[in-house]
C-alpha positions in Angstrom: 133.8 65.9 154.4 134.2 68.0 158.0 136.5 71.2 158.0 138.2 70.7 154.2 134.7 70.1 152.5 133.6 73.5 154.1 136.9 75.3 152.7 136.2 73.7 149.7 133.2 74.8 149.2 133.8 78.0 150.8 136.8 78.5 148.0 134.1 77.2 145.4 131.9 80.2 146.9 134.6 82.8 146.0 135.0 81.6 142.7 131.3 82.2 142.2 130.8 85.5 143.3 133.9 86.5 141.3 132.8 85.4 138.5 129.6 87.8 139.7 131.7 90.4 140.0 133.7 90.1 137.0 129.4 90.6 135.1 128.2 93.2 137.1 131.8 94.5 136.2 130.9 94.1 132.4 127.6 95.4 132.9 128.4 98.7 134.5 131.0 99.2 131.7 128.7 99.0 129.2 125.7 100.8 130.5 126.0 103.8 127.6 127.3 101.3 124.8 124.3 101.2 122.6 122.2 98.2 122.4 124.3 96.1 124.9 122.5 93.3 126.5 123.7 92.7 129.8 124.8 89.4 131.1 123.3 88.5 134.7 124.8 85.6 137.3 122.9 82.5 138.1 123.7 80.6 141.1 123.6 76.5 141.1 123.8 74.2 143.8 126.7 71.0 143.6 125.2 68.4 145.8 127.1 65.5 146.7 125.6 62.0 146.2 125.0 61.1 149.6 122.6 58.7 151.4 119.4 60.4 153.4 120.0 61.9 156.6 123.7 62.7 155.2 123.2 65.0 152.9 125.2 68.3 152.2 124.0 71.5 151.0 127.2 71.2 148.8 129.2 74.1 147.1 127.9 76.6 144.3 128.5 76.8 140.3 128.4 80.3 138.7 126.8 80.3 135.2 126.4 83.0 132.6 122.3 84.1 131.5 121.9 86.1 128.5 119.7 88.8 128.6 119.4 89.5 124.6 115.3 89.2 125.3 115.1 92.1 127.4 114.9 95.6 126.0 116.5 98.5 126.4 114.4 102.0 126.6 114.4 103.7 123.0 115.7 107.2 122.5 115.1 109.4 120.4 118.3 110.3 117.5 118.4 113.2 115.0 120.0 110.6 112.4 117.7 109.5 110.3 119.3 105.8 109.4 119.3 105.0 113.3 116.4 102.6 114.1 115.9 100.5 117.0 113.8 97.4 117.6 110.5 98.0 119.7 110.2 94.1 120.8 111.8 90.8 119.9 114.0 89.9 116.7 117.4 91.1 115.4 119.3 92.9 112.7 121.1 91.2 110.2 124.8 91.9 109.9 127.9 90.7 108.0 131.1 91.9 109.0 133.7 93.0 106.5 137.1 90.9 106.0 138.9 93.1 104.1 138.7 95.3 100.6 139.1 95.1 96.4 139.6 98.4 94.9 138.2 100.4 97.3 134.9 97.8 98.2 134.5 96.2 100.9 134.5 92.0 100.9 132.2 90.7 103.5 132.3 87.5 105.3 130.0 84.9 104.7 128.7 84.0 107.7 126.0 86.2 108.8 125.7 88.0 112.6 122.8 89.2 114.5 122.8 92.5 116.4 120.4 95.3 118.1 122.7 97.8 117.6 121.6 100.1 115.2 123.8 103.1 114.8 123.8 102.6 111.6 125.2 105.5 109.2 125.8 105.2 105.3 129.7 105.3 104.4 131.7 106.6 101.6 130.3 103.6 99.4 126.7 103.9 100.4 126.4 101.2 102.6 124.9 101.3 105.9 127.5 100.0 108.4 127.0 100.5 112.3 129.3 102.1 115.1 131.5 98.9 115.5 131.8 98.2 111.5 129.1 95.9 111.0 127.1 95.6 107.9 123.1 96.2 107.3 121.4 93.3 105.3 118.2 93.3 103.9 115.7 93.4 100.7 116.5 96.1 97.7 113.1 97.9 96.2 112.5 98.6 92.9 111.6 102.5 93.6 109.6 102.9 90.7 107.0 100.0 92.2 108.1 100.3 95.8 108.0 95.9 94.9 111.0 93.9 96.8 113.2 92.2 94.7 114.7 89.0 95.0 113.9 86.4 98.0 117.3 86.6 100.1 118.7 89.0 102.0 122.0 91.0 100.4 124.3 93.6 102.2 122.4 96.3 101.2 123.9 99.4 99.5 122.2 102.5 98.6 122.5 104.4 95.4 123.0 108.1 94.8 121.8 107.9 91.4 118.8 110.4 89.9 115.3 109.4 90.5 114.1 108.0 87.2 111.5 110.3 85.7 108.2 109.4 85.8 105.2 110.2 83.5 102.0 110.7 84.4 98.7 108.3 83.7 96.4 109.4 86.1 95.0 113.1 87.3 93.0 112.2 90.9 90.0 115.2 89.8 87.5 116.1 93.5 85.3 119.5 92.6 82.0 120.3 93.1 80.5 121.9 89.8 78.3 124.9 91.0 74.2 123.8 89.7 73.4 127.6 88.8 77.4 128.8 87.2 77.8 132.4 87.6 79.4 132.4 84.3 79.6 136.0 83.4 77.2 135.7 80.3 74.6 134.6 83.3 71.9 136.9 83.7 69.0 136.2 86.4 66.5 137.0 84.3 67.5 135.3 80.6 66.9 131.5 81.1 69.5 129.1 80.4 72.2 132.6 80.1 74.5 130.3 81.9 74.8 127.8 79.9 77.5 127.1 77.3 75.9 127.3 73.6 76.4 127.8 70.5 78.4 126.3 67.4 80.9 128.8 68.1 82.4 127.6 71.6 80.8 123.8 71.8 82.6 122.2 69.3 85.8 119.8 69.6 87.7 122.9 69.5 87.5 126.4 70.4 89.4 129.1 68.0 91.2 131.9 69.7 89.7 135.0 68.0 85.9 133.0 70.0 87.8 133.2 73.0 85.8 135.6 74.9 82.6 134.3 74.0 84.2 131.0 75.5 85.2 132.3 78.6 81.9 134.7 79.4 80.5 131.4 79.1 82.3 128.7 81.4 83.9 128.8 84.9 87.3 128.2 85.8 88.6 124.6 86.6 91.8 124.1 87.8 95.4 123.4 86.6 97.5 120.9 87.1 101.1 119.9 86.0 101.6 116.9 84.2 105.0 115.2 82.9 106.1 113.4 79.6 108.0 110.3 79.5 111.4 112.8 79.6 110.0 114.4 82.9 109.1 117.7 81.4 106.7 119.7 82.7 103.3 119.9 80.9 100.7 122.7 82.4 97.1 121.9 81.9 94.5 124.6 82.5 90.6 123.0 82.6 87.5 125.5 82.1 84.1 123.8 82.2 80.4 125.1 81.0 77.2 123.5 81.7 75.4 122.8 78.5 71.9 121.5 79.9 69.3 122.3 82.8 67.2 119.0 81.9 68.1 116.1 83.6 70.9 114.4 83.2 72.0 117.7 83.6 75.5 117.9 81.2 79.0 119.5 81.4 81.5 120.0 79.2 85.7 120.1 80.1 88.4 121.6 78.1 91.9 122.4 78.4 94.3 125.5 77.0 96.0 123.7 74.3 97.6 126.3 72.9 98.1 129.5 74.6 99.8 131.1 71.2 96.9 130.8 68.9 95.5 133.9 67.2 92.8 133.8 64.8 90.9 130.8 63.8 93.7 128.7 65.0 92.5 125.9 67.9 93.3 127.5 71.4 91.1 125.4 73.8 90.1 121.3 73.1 87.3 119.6 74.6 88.3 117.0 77.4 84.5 115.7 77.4 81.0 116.9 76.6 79.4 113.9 78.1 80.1 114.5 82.5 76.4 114.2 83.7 74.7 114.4 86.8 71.1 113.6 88.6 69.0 115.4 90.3 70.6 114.6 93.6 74.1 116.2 92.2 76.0 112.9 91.8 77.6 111.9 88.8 76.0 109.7 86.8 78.7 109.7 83.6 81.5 108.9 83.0 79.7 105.6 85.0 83.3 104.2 86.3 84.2 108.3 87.2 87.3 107.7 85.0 88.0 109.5 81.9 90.1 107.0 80.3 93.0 107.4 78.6 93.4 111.2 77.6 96.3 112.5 76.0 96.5 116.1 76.3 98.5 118.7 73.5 99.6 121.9 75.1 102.0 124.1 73.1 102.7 121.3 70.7 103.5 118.9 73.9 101.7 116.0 74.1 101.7 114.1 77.2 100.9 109.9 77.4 97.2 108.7 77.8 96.2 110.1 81.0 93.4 108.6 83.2 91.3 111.7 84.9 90.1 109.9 87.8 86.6 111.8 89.5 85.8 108.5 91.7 82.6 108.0 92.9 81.7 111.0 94.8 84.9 113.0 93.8 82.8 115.1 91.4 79.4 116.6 92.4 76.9 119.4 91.3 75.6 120.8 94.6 74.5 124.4 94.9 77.0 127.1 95.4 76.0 130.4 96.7 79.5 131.9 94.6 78.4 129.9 91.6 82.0 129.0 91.0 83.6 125.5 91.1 84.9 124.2 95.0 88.1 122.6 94.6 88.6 119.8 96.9 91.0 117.9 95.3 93.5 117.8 92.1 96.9 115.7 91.9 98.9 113.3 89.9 101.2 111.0 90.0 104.2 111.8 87.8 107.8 113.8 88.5 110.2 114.7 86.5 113.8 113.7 87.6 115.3 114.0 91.3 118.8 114.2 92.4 119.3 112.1 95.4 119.5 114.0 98.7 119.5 111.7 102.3 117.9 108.7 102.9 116.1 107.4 106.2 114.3 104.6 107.4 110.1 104.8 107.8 107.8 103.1 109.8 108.2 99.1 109.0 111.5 99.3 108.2 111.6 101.1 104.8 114.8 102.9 103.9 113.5 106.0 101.9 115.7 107.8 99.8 114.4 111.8 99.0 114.9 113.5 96.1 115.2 116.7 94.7 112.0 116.9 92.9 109.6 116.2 96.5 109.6 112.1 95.9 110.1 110.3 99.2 110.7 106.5 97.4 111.8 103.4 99.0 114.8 101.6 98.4 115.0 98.4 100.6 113.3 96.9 103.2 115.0 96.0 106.5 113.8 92.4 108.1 113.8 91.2 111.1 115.7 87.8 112.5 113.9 85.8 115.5 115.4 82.4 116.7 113.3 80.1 118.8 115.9 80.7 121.9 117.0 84.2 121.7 119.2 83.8 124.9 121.4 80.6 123.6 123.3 82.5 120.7 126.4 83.3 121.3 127.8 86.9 122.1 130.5 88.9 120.2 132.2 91.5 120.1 131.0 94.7 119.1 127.4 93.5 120.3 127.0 90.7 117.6 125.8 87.1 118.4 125.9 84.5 116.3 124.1 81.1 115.6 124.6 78.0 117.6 122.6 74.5 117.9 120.3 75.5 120.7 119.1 78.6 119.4 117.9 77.5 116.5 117.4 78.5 113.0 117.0 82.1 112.1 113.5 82.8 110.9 113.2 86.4 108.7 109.9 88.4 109.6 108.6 91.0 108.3 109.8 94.3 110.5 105.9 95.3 111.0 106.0 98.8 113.3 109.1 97.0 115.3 111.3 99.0 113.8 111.5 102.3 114.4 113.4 104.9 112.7 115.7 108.1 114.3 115.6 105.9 117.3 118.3 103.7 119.1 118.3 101.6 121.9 119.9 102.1 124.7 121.9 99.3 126.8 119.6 97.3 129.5 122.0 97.8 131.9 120.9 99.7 135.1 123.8 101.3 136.8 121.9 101.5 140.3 120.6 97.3 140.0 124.4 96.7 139.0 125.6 98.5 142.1 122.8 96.6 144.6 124.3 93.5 142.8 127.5 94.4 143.3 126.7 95.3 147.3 125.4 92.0 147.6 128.4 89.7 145.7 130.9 91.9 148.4 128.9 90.8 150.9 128.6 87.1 150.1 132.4 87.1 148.8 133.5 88.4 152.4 131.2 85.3 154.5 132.6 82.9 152.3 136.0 84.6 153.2 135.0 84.3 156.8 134.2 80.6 156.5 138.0 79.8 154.9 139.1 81.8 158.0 137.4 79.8 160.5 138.2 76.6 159.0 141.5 77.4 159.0 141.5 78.4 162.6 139.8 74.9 163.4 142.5 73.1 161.6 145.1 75.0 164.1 143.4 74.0 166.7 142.7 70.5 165.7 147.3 70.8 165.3 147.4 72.2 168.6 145.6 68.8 170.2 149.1 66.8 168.9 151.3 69.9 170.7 
């Protein structure tokens, strides 16, 4: 091949290493453009066919390598529906084609990204900084349940948290074994128990009120809801109606704080809460009350379950001789407005609400393809599907994803600028060898002169 194979492959050298540059170029542009995945330079070697003892070292082939494996370092974002992938896997996106009546129509082809700057947008949908689309699974928020089995552009509602009504009261106290009730006196046996026809009935009138309360010990109250979300306070008392084992209890609640007279004012919960000799409950056997409804002020709430569990309820001594709370909650709210949403650990967009409740509303997968680095780039830090990647496979998100948090791009500045120190360099020698072929052609003309 002599002197026009070397400027061949000298020219073929230069068209490699600016192809380099043009990368590294790339690279360095895009080193604060969140989630970019850089695109590195591999080298390849064009060897003639020639027999042995000939052979060339031949000219060079630049080639493209995708980086879309390697991660960039996750920072930390005050906006609560940025996440970022810790690990492998994608986002999936759609991208919108146009709009009907002020919604967006959306292509049907779907795209894979890291970015995830994602924000919602005047129509509730979470769309990212270069106008891509957030897919996932809706939730039901009253079951936290996913429904359906494909993905959707997912879109998230301002509307009112649902009320919810109560069906269980989670109940952890330890019952005092000797109740300072203030009818207790040291020296009267059994004074501090509740007895009596008058106060151990189903019922307690209002004008035996004080004989009620000089004989029990506070509980404590807890606020239930109806079916409409209203508010329902319940106020528990309890008296200890037996020393022998099983030693005995009795609950009741304020059902009407209005009564006068002979009129009902507190209602027995249960007569029948026992306990051994070591101070664990004994009955109810489960630890569930089942099924209560409670009246209070002519408001009467569904069947509630009061749920003690298995050591949730106890009769240890207490030097106070008063009941310990530990524990008392339940599991209704009345209505919420919606207020922000965010995405939680696993990838759970949670909406919060006016009334406390945190709830979920979808569920964000992830995409993996058997060969990450052969999809194809797009703009706006997409890539899309092609033959050798593979089919997309939908994961769940795990703790990948993590929310207030976006990655940034995997470009270094200071690798792109040792890259870019070396491509000058190699650019210049291969500039060097056109010279000096050139100037051996001349001289190879000046033999004829």
């Amino acid at each position: 091949m002599g002197i026009f194979g070397a400027m061949t492959t000298a020219i073929s050298g230069l068209t490699a290493q600016s192809f380099a540059l043009e990368n590294i170029s790339g690279n360095i542009a895009n080193s604060r453009t969140t989630g970019f995945k850089r695109v590195d330079t591999s080298f390849a070697d064009l060897v003639p066919d020639l027999p042995p003892k000939r052979e060339l070292s031949g000219s060079v082939g630049a080639f493209s390598r995708n980086t879309a494996t390697v991660q960039g370092d996750i920072q930390a974002s005050q906006i609560g529906t940025h996440i970022a992938i810790s690990g492998e896997g994608f986002f999936a996106v759609r991208e919108r084609t146009g709009e009907v009546e002020g919604q967006p129509v959306f292509a049907g082809a779907e795209m894979y990204t890291r970015r995830g700057d994602f924000e919602l947008d005047r129509n509730g949908y979470l769309v990212n900084g270069t106008g891509y689309y957030l897919m996932g699974y809706p939730v039901n928020p009253l079951t936290g349940a996913v429904t359906g089995s494909a993905i959707q552009v997912l879109r998230i509602s301002p509307n009112n948290l649902p009320a919810r009504a109560t069906n269980e009261i989670e109940y952890n106290v330890n019952l005092p074994k000797y109740p300072l009730t203030n009818n207790a006196s040291p020296t009267v046996p059994g004074s501090e128990l509740l007895t009596g026809p008058l106060y151990t009935g189903a019922t307690v009138a209002a004008v035996d009120e004080n004989g009620f309360l000089d004989r029990t010990i506070a509980g404590q109250s807890v606020t239930v809801y109806d079916a409409a979300g209203s508010p329902v306070n319940v106020q528990i008392r309890w008296g200890k109606t037996t020393n022998t084992s099983p030693e005995t209890w009795s609950a009741y609640y304020l059902s009407d704080s209005a009564a006068t007279g002979p009129a009902p004012k507190w209602t027995r919960i249960s007569n029948t809460v026992q306990f051994n000799a070591s101070g664990q409950l004994t009955s109810p056997a489960t630890g569930i009350i089942p099924a209560f409804a409670f009246t209070v002020n002519g408001v009467t709430t569904p069947a509630i379950d009061i749920n003690f569990g298995t050591i949730g309820l106890t009769q240890f001594a207490d030097p106070n001789g008063q009941l310990v709370p530990n524990r008392i909650s339940q599991n209704g709210y009345p209505t919420g407005k919606f207020q922000r949403v965010q995405v939680g650990e696993g990838g759970r967009v949670m909406g919060s609400y006016s009334n406390g409740q945190t709830v979920p509303l979808a569920q964000i997968p992830l995409v993996q393809f058997p060969a990450d680095n052969l999809l194809k780039r797009g703009d706006g830090g997409i890539f899309e599907q092609t033959l050798e990647s593979g089919q997309p496979l939908l994961i769940d998100a795990g703790r990948n994803i993590l929310g207030g948090s976006l990655e940034a791009s995997n470009s270094d500045i200071a690798d792109e600028f040792s890259k870019m120190i070396i491509t000058q360099q190699a650019y210049s020698a291969n500039t060097r060898v056109v010279s000096t072929a050139q100037t051996m052609l001349q001289d190879v003309i000046n033999i004829i002169r």
